[in-house]
C-alpha positions in Angstrom: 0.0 0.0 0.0 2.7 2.1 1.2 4.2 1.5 -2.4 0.9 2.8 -4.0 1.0 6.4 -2.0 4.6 6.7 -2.4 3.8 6.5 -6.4 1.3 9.1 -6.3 3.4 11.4 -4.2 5.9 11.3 -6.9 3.6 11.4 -10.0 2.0 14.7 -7.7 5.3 15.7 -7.3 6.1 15.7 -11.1 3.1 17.2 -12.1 4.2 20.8 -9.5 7.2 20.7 -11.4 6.3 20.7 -14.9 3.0 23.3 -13.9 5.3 25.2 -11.8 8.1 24.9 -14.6 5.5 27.1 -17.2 4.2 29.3 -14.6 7.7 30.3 -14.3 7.4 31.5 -18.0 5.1 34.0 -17.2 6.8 37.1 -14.4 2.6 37.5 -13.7 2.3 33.7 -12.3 6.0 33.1 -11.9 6.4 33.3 -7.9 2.9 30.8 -7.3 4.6 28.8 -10.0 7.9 28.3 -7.7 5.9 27.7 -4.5 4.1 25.0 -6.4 6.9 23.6 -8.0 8.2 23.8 -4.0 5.1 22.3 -2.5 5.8 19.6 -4.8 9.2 18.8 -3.7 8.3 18.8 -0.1 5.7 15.8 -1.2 8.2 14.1 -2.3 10.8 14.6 0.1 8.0 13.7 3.2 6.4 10.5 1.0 10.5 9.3 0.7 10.6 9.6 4.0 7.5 7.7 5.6 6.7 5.5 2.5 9.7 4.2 0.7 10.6 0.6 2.0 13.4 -1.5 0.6 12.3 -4.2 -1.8 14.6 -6.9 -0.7 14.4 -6.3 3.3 10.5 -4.7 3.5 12.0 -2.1 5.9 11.0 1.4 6.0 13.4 4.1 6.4 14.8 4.5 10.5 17.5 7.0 10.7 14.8 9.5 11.0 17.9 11.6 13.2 19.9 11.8 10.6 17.2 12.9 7.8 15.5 15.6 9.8 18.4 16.9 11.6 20.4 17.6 7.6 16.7 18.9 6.6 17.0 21.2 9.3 20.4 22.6 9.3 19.8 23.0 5.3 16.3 25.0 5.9 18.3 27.2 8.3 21.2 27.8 6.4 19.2 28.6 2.6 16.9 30.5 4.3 19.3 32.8 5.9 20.8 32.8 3.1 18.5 33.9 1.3 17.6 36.7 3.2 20.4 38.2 3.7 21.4 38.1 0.0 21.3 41.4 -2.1 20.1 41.6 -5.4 23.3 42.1 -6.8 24.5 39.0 -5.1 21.9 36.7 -6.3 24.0 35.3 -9.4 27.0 34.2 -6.6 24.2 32.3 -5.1 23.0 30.8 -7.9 26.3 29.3 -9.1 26.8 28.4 -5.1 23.0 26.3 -5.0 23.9 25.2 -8.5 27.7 24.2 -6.9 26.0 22.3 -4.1 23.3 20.3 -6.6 26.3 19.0 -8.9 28.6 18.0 -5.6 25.3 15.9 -4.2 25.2 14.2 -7.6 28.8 13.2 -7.4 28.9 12.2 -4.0 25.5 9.7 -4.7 28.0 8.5 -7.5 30.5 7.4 -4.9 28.0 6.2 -2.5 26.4 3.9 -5.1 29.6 2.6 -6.6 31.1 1.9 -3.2 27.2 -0.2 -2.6 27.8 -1.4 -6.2 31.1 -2.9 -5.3 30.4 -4.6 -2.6 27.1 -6.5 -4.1 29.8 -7.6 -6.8 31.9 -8.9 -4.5 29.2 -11.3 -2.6 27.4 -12.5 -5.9 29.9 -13.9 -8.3 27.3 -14.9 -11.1 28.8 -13.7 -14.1 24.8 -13.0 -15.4 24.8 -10.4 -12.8 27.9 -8.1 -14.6 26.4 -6.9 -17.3 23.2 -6.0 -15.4 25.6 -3.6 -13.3 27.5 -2.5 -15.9 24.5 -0.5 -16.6 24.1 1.2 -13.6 28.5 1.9 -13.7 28.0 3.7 -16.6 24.9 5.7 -15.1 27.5 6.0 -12.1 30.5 7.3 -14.0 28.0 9.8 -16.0 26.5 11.4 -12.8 29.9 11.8 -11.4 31.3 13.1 -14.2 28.5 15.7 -14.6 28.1 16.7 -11.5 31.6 17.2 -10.6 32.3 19.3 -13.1 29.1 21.1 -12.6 30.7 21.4 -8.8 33.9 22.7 -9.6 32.9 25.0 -12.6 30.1 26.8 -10.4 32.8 27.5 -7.7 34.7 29.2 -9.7 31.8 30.9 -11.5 30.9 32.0 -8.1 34.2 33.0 -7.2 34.5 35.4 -10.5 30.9 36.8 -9.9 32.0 38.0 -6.7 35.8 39.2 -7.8 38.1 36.5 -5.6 38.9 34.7 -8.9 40.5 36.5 -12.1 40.6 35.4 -15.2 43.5 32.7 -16.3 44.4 31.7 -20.0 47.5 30.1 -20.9 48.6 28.8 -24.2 47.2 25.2 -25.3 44.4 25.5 -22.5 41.5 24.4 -25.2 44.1 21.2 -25.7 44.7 20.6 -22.0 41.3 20.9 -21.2 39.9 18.2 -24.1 42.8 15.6 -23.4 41.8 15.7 -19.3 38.3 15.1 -20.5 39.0 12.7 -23.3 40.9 10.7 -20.1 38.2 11.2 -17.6 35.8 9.4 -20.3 38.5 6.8 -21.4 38.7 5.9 -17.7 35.1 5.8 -17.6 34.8 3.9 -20.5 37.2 1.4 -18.6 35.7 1.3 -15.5 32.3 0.6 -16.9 34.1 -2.6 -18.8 36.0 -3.4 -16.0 34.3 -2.5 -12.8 36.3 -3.8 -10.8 38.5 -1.5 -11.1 37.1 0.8 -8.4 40.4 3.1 -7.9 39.7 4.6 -11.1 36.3 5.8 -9.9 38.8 8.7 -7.6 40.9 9.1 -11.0 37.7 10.2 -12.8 36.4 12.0 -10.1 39.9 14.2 -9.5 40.2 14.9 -13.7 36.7 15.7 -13.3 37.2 18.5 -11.0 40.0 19.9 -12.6 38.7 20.3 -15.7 35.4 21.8 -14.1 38.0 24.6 -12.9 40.4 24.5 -16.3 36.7 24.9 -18.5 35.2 28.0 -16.3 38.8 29.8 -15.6 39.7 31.4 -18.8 35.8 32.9 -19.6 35.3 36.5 -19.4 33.3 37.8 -16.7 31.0 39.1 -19.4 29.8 35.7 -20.5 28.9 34.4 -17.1 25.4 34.1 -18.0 26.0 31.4 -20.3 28.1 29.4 -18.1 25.5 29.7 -15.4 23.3 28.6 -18.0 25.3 25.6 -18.9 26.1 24.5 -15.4 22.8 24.4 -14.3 21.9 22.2 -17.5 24.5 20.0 -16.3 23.6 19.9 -12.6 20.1 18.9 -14.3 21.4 15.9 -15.6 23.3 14.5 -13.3 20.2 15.1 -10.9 18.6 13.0 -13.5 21.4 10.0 -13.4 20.2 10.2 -9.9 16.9 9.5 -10.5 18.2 6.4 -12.7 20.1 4.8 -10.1 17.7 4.9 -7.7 14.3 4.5 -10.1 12.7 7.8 -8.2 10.3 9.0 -10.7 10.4 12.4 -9.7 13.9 13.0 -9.1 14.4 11.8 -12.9 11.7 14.3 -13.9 13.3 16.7 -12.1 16.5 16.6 -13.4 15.5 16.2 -17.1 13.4 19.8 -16.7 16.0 21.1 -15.1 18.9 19.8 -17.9 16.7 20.4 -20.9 15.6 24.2 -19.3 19.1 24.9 -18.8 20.0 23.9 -22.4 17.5 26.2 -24.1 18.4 28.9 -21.8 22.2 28.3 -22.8 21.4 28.3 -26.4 19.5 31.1 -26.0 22.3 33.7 -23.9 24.4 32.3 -26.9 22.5 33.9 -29.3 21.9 36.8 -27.4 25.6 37.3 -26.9 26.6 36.0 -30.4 28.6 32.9 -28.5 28.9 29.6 -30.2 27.5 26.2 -28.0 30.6 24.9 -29.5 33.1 27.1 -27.9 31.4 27.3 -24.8 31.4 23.3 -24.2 35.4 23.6 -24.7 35.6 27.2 -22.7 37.6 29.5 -25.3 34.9 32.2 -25.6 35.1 35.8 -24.1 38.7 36.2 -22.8 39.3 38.6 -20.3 42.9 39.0 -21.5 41.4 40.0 -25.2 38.7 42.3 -23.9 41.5 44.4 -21.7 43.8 44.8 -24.7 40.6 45.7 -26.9 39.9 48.4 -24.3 43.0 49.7 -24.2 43.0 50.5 -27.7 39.8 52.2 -27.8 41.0 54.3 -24.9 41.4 57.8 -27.3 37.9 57.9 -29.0 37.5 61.5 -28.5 35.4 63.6 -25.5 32.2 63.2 -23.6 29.8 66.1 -22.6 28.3 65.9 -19.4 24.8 67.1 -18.4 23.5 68.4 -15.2 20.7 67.1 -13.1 18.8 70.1 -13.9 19.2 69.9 -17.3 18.2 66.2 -17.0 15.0 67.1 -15.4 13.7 69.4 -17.7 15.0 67.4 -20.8 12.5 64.1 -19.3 9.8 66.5 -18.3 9.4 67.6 -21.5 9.6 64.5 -23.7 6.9 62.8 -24.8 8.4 59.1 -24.4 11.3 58.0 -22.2 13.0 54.6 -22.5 14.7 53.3 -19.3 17.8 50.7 -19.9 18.9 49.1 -16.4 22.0 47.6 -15.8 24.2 46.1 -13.3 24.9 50.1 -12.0 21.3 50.1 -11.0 21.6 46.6 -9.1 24.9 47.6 -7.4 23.5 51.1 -6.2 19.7 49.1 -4.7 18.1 51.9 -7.0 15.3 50.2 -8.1 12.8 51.6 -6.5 14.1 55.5 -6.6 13.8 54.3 -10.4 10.0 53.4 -10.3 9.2 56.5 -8.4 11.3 58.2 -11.3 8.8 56.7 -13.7 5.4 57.2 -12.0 6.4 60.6 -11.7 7.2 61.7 -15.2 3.8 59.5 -16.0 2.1 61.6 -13.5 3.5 64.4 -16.2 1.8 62.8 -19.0 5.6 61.0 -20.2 4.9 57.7 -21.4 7.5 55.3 -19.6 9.2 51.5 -20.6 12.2 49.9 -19.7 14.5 48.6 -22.3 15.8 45.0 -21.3 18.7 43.1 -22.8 18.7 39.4 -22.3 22.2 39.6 -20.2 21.6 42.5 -18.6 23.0 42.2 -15.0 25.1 39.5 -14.1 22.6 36.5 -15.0 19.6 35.9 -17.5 16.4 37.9 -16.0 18.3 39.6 -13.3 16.9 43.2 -14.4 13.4 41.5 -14.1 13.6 40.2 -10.8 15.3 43.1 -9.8 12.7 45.8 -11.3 9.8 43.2 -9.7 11.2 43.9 -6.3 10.4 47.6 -7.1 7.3 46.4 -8.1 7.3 47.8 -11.8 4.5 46.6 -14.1 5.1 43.8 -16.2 3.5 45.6 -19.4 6.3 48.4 -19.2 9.1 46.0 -19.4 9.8 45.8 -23.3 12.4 42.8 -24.4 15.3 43.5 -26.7 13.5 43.6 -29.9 10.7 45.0 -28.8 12.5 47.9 -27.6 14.5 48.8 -30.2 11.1 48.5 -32.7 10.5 51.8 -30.3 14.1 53.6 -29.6 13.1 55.4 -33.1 10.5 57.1 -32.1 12.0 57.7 -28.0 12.7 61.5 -27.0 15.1 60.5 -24.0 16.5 57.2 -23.5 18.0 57.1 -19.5 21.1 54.5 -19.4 21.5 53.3 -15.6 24.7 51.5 -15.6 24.7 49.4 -18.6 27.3 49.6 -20.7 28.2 46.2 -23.0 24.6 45.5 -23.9 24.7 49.3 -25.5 28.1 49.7 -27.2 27.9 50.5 -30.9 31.5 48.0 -31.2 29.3 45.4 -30.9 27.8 46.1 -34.8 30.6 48.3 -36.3 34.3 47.1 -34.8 35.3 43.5 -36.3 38.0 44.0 -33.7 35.7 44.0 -30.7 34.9 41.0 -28.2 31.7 41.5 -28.4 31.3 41.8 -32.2 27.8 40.3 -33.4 26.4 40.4 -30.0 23.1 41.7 -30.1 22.4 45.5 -28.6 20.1 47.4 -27.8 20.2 50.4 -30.5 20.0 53.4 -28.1 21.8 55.3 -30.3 18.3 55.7 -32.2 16.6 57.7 -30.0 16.5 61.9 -30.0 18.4 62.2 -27.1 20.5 59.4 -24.7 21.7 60.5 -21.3 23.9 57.9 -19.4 24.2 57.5 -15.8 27.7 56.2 -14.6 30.1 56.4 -11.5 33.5 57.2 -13.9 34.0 56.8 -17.6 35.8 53.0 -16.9 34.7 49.9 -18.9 31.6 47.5 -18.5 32.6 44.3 -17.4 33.5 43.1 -20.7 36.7 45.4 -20.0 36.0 47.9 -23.2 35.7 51.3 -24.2 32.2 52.5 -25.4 31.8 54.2 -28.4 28.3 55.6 -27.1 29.3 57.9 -24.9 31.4 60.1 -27.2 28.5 60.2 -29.9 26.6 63.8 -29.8 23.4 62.3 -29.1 24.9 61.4 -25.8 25.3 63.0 -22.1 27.3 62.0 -19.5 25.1 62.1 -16.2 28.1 60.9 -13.2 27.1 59.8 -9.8 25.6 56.8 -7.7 22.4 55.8 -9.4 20.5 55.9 -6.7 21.3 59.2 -5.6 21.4 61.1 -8.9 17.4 59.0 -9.4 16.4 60.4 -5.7 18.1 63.8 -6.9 16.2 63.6 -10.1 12.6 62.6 -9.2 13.4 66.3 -6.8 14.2 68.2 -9.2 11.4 67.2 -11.8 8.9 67.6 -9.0 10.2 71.0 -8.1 9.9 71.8 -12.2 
């Protein structure tokens, strides 16, 4: 019976994930679709608990100490954790809760082998091989996966919050496909030969190590694909999981979260003009290249600044202002002295949207989440194309700290890193006024053309301070 209940509990559990999954699609229904999605889990997790009994013994789980007391310390510590975490922080944790899913995927690797091993040992029926064979292979794929998943999201985390630099050396790409091409042809042997369980630590060590080698030399400006791709890959692991241990939901589970991951990879590559291909072998977006690109675009000519008063009365008088947030906004907590900027130039009769690239920020939808915490309406957030269908036909577009997403180099200088990427064309519009601290790069570590264009004034200062400063001023007008 017991059996029966447990199946439904996963088949419930499945079910949250997949609705949850497409709620998420849509920022109207996307929080009720992650509390379902959750509320689904925790069915899971509880029917595990109380209903899953061994086939071969009949006994029901007992080290009920042990279960709670991990749930408990890991409810305590993500909760806190989430709390405390700024907006601007939230990609860190992401490749951190990412980190920790690919490290439990590994370590159920071990754990199974090590089971695996011994059940070889006591049954010597040679019929019984090529039945665990299968599950080796399943074995050496999830620990594979995941620790590379594990080690690659460390680093990512480490460069998202500036401990680890950039590191290139000559013949990386090489280095890094020979350490995998061993980790697989150890696999490979292991799943032939599994008895053989040293190599099981051989593949885990060139696993890790090439997690680090793969992330280490990417630019800080591409971390949204790699956060992409690791989550894809802590996906599937989760799902080799689910193989091992025939848990219905946990396979589910996993494949969402690989397939999701993959479509969100392939589509930051396409937004950043980034091929799969040099992604999955880590030679894209250099942080060596960018700084010497930089450096030559250093002399581009002079930039005009505007005042704040001049600001004011320029937005008061338009008739449409386009808003483009970026990671200045996130670092300064200015989203909500930015909505009060908008409803009052509404209250003005301005008509107001927000301009957002695909990688603004430091991860994909961070300028969503971020302008959602101010609580600006969905219908005035415009997406990529849409917005520059309308920079044309914009008085006054208001840069707040972005700077790659809207550099001209990215259409006219062959030269550039970020040649091809996809922009948004600013440039367009009547009038573009940029808010920065200084006149230093964007974190793809290059000059911008933009702000040396006539169209374009230089507004310096915290953002949230020079919006707080503003919204003043245009009242006072």
């Amino acid at each position: 019976m017991s059996q029966y209940l447990l199946t439904i509990c996963y088949l419930i559990g499945s079910i949250t994930f997949i609705l949850g999954l497409k709620m998420l699609s849509n920022p109207a229904s996307a929080r009720k679709g992650n509390l379902l999605a959750a509320a689904g889990m925790s069915i899971a997790i509880f029917g595990t608990i109380f209903l899953y009994k061994d086939i071969e013994t009949g006994e029901y789980l007992h080290n009920y100490t042990w279960i709670f007391g991990g749930l408990l310390i890991g409810a305590i510590i993500g909760t806190l954790a989430a709390k405390k975490v700024k907006m601007t922080a939230m990609p860190e944790m992401v490749s951190l809760f990412n980190g920790m899913g690919g490290a439990c995927a590994a370590l159920i690797s071990l754990v199974e082998f090590n089971h695996l091993s011994k059940e070889m040992l006591s049954n010597p029926n040679p019929l019984f091989i090529p039945h665990e064979q299968t599950k080796v292979l399943i074995i050496v794929i999830g620990l594979i996966i995941g620790s590379v998943s594990f080690a690659g999201s460390m680093i990512a985390w480490g460069k998202l919050n500036g401990k680890v630099k950039d590191m290139s050396f000559t013949g990386q790409n090489i280095l890094n496909l020979l350490m995998l091409a061993a980790a697989i042809g150890c696999a490979t042997f292991l799943v032939m030969h599994p008895e053989q369980s040293m190599l099981l630590y051989v593949i885990l060590a060139l696993s890790l190590i090439y997690g680090i080698f793969f992330v280490m030399p990417i630019g800080g400006a591409d971390m949204p694909v790699v956060i992409s791709l690791l989550n894809s890959f802590t996906g599937v692991a989760a799902a080799c999981g689910g193989f091992l241990y025939d848990n219905k939901v946990m396979l589910t589970g996993g494949i969402l979260v690989g397939a999701a991951g993959t479509l969100l990879t392939i589509l930051m590559c396409k937004a950043m003009n980034r091929s799969l291909k040099n992604v999955l072998i880590g030679s894209f977006g250099g942080g060596a290249k960018a700084g010497v690109a930089g450096s030559l675009g250093g002399a581009q000519g002079h930039h005009k600044e505007i005042s704040l008063s001049d600001t004011a009365m320029v937005m008061t008088y338009a008739n449409k202002v386009m808003i483009v947030p970026g990671y200045g906004l996130a670092v300064a907590q200015a989203q909500h002295a930015c909505h009060e900027l908008e409803k009052i130039l509404t209250e003005k009769g301005v008509e107001v949207k927000y301009a957002i690239h695909p990688v603004a920020g430091r991860m994909p939808g961070h300028m969503n989440v971020l302008l959602a915490e101010a609580d600006v309406s969905y219908d005035h957030l415009l997406e990529m194309e849409q917005a520059n269908d309308e920079f044309a036909t914009t008085d006054v577009v208001f840069i707040l700290g972005a700077n790659d997403v809207v550099n001209p180099a990215a259409k006219s200088d062959p030269a550039s890193p970020i040649y091809g990427m996809p922009i948004l064309n600013v440039e367009l519009a009547k009038t573009v006024i940029v808010n920065k601290r200084s006149m230093k790069p964007g974190y793809a570590g290059i000059e911008n053309d933009l702000f040396f264009r006539p169209k374009t004034s230089m507004l310096f200062g915290d953002a949230k301070k020079v919006l707080q400063d503003l919204c003043t001023e245009i009242k006072n007008s």
